[in-house]
KEZAFI-388169 format. One record per residue: y, x, z of N, C-alpha, C, CB in turn; residue in three letters. Coordinates in nm, 2 decimals, padded with zeros to 4 digits. Each point is the difference from the previous one (the first is absolute). Glycine has a CB too. Layout:
N
+---------+--------+--------+----------+---------+--------+---------+--------+--------+----------+---------+--------+-----+
| n_north | n_east |   n_up | ca_north | ca_east |  ca_up | c_north | c_east |   c_up | cb_north | cb_east |  cb_up |  aa |
+---------+--------+--------+----------+---------+--------+---------+--------+--------+----------+---------+--------+-----+
|       Y |      X |      Z |        Y |       X |      Z |       Y |      X |      Z |        Y |       X |      Z | ALA |
...
+---------+--------+--------+----------+---------+--------+---------+--------+--------+----------+---------+--------+-----+
This chain:
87
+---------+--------+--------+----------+---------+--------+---------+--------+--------+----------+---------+--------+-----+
| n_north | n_east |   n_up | ca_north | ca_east |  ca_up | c_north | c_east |   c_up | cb_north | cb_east |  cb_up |  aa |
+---------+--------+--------+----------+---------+--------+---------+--------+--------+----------+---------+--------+-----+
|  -00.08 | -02.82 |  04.39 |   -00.07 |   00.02 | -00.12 |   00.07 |  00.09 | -00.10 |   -00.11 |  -00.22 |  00.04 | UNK |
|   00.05 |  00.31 | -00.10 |    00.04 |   00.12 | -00.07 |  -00.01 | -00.05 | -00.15 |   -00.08 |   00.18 |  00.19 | UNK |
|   00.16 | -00.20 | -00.29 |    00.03 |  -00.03 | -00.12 |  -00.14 |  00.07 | -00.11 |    00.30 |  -00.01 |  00.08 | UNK |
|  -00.33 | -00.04 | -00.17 |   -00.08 |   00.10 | -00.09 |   00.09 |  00.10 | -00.06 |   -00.15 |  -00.18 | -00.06 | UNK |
|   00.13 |  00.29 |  00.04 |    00.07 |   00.08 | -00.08 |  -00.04 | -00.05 | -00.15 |    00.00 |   00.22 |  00.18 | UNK |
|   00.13 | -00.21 | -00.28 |   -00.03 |  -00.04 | -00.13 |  -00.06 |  00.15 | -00.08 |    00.19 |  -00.23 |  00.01 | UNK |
|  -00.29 |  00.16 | -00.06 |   -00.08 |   00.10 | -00.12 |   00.10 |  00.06 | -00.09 |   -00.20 |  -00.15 | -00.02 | UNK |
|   00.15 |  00.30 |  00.00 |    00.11 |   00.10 | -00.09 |  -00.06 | -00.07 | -00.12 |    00.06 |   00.26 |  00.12 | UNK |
|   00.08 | -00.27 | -00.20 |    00.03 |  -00.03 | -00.17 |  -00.13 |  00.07 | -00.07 |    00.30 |   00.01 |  00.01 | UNK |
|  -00.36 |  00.00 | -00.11 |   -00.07 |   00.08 | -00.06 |   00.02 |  00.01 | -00.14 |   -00.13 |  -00.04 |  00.17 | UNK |
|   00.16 |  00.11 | -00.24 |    00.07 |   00.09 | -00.11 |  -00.10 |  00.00 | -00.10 |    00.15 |   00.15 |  00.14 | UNK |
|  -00.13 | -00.16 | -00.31 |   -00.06 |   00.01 | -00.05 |  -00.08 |  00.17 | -00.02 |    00.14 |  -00.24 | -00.06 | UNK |
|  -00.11 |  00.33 |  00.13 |   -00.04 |   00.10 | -00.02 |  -00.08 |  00.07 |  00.15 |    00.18 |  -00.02 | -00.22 | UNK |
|  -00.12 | -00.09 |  00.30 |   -00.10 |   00.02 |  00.15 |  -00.22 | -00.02 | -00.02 |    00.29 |  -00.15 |  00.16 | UNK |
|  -00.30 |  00.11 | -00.27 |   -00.13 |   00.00 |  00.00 |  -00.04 |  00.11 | -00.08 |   -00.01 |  -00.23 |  00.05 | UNK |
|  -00.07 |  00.32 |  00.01 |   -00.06 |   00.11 | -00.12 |  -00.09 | -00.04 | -00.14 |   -00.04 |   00.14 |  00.22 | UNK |
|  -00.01 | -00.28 | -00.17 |   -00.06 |  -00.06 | -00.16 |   00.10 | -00.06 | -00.06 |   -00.23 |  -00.05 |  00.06 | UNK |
|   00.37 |  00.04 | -00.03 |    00.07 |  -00.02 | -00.12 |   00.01 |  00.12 | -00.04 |    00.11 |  -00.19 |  00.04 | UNK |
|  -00.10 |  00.27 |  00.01 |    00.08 |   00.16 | -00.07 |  -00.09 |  00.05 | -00.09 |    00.11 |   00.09 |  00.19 | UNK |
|  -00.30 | -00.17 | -00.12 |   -00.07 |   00.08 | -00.12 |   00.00 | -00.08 | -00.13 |   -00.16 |   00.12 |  00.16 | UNK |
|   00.15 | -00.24 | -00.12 |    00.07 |  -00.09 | -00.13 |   00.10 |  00.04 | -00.10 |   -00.03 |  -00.14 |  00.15 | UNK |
|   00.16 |  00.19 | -00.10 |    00.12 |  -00.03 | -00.06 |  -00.07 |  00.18 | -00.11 |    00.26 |  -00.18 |  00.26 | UNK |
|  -00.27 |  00.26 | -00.16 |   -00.05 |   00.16 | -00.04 |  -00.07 | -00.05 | -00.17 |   -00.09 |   00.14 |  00.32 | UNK |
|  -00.02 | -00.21 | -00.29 |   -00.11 |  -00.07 | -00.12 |   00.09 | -00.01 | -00.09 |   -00.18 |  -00.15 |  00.11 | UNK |
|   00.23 |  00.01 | -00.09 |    00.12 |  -00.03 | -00.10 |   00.06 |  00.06 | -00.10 |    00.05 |  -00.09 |  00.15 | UNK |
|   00.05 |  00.22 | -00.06 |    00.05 |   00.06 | -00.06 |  -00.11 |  00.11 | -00.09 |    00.21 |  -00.06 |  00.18 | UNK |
|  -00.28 |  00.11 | -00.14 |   -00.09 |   00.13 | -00.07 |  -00.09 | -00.09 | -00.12 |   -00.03 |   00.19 |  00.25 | UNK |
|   00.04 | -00.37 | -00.26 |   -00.06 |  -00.08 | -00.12 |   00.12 |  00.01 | -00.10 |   -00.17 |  -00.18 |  00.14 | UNK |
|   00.27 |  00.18 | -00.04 |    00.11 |  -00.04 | -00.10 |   00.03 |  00.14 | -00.08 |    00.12 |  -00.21 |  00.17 | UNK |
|  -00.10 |  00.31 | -00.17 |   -00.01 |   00.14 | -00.01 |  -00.13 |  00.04 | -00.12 |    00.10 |   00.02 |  00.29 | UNK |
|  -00.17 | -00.01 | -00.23 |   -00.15 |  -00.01 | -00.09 |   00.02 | -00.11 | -00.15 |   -00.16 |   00.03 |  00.27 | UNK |
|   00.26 | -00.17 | -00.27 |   -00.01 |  -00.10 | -00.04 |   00.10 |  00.08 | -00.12 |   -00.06 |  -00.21 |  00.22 | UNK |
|   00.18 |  00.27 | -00.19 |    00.11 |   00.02 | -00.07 |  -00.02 |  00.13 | -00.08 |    00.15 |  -00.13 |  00.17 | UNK |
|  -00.25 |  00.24 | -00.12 |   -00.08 |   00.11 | -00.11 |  -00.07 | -00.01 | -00.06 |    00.02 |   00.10 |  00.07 | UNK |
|  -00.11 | -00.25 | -00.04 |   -00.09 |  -00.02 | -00.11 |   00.10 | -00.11 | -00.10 |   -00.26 |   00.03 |  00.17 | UNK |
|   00.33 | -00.08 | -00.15 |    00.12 |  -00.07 | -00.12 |   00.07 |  00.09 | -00.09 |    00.07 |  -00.17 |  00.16 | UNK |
|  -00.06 |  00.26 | -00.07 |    00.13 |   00.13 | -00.09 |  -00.12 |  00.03 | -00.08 |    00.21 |   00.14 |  00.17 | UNK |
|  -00.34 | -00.10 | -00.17 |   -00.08 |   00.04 | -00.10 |   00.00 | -00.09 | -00.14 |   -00.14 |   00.11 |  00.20 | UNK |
|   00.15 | -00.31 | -00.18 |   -00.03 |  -00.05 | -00.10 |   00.19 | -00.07 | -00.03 |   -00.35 |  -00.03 |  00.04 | UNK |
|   00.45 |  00.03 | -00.01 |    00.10 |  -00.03 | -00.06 |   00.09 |  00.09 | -00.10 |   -00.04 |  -00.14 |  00.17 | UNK |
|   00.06 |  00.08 | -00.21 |    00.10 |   00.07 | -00.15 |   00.12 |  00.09 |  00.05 |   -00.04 |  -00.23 | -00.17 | UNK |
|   00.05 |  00.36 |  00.13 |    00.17 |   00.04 |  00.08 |   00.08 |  00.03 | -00.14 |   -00.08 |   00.15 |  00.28 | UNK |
|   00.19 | -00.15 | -00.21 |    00.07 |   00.00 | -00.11 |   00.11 |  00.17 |  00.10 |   -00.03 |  -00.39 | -00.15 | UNK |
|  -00.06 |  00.48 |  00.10 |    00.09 |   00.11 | -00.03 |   00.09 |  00.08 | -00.05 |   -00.10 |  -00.04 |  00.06 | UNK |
|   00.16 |  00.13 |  00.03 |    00.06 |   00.06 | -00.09 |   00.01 |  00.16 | -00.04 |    00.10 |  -00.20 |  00.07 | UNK |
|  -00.20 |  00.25 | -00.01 |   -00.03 |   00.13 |  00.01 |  -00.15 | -00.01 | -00.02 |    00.21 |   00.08 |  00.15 | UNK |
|  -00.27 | -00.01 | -00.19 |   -00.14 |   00.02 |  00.00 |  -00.11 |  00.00 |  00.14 |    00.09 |   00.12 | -00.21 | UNK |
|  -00.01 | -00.04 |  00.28 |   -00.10 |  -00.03 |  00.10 |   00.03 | -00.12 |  00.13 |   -00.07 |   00.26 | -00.06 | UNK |
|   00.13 | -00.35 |  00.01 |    00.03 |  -00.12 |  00.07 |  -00.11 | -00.12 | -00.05 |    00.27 |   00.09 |  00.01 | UNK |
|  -00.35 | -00.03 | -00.12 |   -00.13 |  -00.04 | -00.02 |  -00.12 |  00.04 |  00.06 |    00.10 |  -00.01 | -00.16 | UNK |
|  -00.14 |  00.11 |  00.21 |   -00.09 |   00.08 |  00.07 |  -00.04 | -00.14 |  00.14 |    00.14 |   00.32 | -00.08 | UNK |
|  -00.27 | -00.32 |  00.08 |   -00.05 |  -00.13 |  00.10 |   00.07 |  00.05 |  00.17 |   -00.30 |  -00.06 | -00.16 | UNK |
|   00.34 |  00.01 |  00.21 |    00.04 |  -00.01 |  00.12 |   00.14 |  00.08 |  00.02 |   -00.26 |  -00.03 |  00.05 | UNK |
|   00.33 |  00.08 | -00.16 |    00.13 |   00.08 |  00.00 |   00.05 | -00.06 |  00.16 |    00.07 |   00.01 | -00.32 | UNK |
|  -00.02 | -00.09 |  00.29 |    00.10 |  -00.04 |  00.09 |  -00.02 |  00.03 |  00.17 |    00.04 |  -00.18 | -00.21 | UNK |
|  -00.17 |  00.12 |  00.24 |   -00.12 |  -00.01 |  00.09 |   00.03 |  00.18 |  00.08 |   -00.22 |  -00.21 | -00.19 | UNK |
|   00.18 |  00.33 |  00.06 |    00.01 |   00.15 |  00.03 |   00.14 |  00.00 |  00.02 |   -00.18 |   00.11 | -00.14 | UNK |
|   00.25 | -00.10 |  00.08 |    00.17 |  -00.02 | -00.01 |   00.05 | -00.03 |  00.18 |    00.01 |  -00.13 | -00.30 | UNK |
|  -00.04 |  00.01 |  00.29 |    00.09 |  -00.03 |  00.14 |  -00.11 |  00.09 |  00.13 |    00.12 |  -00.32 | -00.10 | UNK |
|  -00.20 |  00.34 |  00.12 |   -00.08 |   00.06 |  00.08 |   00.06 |  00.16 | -00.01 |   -00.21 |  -00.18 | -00.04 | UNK |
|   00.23 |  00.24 | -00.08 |    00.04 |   00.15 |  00.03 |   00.16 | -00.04 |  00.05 |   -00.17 |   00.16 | -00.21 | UNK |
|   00.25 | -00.23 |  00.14 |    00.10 |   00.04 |  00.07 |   00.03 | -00.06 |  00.12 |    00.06 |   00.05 | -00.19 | UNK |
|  -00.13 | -00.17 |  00.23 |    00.00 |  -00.01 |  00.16 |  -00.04 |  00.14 |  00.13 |   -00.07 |  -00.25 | -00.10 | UNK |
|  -00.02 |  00.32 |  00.04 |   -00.05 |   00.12 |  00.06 |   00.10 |  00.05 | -00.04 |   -00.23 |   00.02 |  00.02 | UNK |
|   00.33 |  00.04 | -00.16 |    00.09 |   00.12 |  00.04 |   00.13 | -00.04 |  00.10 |   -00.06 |   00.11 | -00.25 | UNK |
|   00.03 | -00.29 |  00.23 |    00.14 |   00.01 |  00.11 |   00.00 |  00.02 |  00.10 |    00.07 |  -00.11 | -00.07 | UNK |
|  -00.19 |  00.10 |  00.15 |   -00.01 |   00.04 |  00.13 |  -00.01 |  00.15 |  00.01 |   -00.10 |  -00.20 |  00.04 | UNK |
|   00.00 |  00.26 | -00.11 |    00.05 |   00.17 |  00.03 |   00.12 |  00.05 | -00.06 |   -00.23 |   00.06 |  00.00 | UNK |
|   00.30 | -00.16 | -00.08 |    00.13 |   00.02 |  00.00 |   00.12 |  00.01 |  00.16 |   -00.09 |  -00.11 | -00.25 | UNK |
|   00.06 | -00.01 |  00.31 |    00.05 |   00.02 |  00.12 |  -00.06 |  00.03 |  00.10 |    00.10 |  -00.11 | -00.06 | UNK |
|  -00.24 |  00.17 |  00.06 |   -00.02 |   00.07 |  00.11 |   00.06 |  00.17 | -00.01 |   -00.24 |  -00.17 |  00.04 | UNK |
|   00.23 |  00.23 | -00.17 |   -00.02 |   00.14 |  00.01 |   00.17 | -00.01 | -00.07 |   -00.32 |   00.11 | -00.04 | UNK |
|   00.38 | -00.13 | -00.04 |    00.12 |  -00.02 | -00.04 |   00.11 | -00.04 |  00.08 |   -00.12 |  -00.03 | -00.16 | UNK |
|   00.11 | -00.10 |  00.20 |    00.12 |  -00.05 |  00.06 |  -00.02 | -00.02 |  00.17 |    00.04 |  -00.13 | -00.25 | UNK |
|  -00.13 |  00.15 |  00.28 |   -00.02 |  -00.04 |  00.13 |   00.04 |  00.18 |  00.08 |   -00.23 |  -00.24 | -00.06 | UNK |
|   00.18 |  00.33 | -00.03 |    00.15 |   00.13 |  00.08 |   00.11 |  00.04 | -00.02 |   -00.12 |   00.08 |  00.03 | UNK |
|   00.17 | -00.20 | -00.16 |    00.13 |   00.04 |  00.06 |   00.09 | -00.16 |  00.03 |   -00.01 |   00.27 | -00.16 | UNK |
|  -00.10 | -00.32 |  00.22 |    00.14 |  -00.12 |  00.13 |  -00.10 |  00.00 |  00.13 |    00.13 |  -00.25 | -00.19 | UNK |
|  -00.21 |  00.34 |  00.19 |   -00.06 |   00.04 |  00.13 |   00.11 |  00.07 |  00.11 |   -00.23 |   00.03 | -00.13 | UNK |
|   00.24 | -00.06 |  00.27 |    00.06 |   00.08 |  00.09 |  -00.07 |  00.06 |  00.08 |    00.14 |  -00.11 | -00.02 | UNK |
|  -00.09 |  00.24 |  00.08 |   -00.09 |   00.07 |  00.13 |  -00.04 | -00.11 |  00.10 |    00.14 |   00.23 | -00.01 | UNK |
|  -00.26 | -00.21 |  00.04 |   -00.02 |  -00.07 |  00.16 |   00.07 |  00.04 |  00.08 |   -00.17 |  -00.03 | -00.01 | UNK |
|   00.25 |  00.09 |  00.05 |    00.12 |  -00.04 |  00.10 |   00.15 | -00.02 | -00.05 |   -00.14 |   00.14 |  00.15 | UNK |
|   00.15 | -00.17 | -00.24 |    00.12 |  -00.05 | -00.06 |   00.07 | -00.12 |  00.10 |   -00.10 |   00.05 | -00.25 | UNK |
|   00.01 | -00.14 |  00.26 |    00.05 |  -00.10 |  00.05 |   00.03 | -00.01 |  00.20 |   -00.13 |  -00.10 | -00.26 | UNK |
|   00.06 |  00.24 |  00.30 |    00.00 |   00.03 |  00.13 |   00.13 |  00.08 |  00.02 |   -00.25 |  -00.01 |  00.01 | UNK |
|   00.35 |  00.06 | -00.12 |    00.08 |   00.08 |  00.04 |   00.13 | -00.08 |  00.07 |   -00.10 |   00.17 | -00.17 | UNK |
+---------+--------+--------+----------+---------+--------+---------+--------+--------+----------+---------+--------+-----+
């Protein structure tokens, strides 16, 4: 007689309706924290650290320059030839 094989483990992220779940979550929670920044009090220090969603624009541009920072900037010069590593 041949044993049962035991059932693979299953992961909280092996089901696609958690993912569309967890996805929800996050984009309520997101939606949740730009409609707050509109009604809480800031306490700045520059003027346009008042402006509705500063921070929101802020971290978004400079996530984008960092990447075309290391694609077009830094990525040619610690790039090697394709056969570098063949010589």
């Amino acid at each position: 007689m041949s044993e049962p094989t035991p059932k693979e483990k299953q992961y909280l992220f092996d089901k696609p309706a958690n993912i569309k779940w967890m996805f929800r979550v996050y984009y309520a929670s997101l939606v949740l924290l730009l409609v707050l920044d509109l009604f809480l009090p800031k306490h700045a220090n520059f003027p346009w650290e008042n402006w509705p969603e500063f921070y929101a624009v802020y971290g978004f541009v400079a996530c984008v320059a960092l990447v075309l920072a290391a694609k077009y900037i830094l990525r040619p010069l610690v790039m090697r030839k394709e056969e570098y590593y063949d010589e």
